[in-house]
N, C-alpha and C positions, 0 to 999 in steps of 0.2 A: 477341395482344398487340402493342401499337406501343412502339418506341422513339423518342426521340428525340433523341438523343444525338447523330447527325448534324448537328442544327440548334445544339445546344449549342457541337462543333468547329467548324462554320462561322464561326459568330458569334466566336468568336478568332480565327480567319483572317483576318477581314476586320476585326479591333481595335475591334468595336461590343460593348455591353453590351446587358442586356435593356431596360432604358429605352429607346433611342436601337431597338431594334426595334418599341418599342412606337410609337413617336416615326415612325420612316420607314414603317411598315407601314399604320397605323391603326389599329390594336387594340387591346382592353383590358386590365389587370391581369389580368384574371379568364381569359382567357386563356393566358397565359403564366402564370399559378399551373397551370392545367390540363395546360400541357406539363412544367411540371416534375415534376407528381407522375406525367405518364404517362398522362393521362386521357385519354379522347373529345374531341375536337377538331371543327368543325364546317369542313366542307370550304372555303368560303368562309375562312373564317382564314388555312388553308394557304396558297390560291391570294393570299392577300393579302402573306403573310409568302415565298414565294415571288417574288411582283413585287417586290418591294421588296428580294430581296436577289440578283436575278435567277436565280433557280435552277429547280429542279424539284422534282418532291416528293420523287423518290428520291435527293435531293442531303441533304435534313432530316429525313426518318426513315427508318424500314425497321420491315419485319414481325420480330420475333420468337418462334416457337413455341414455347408452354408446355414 
C-alpha cells in the first residue's frame, strides 16, 4: 500500500492547491482523483509531479504495510 499523504502536506507548504499541481505539473484530473483515493499511479506522473514541485519521490509518498 502507497500513501500519499506526503504530497497532500507538501502541496500546503508551498500554498498550491490541486489545480495549480495539475496546472505546473501537466497532468490530468484523473490522475489526481487516483492519488486521492490512493490508487496506482503511473511512474511517469510522479517523475512529472516531482519536477514540477522539485522534489523526490520519497518527499510525496511513502510505503505503507498492511
Amino acid at each position: 500500500m502507497v500513501s500519499y499523504k506526503k504530497l497532500w502536506k507538501l502541496l500546503i507548504d508551498k500554498n498550491m492547491n490541486k489545480k495549480e499541481l495539475i496546472e505546473a505539473a501537466g497532468i490530468s484530473t484523473t490522475s489526481i482523483a487516483k492519488l486521492t483515493k490512493g490508487q496506482n499511479i503511473q511512474t511517469d506522473v510522479l517523475c512529472k509531479i516531482c519536477k514540477a514541485l522539485d522534489c523526490d519521490f520519497k518527499d510525496i509518498m511513502e510505503y505503507v504495510p498492511d
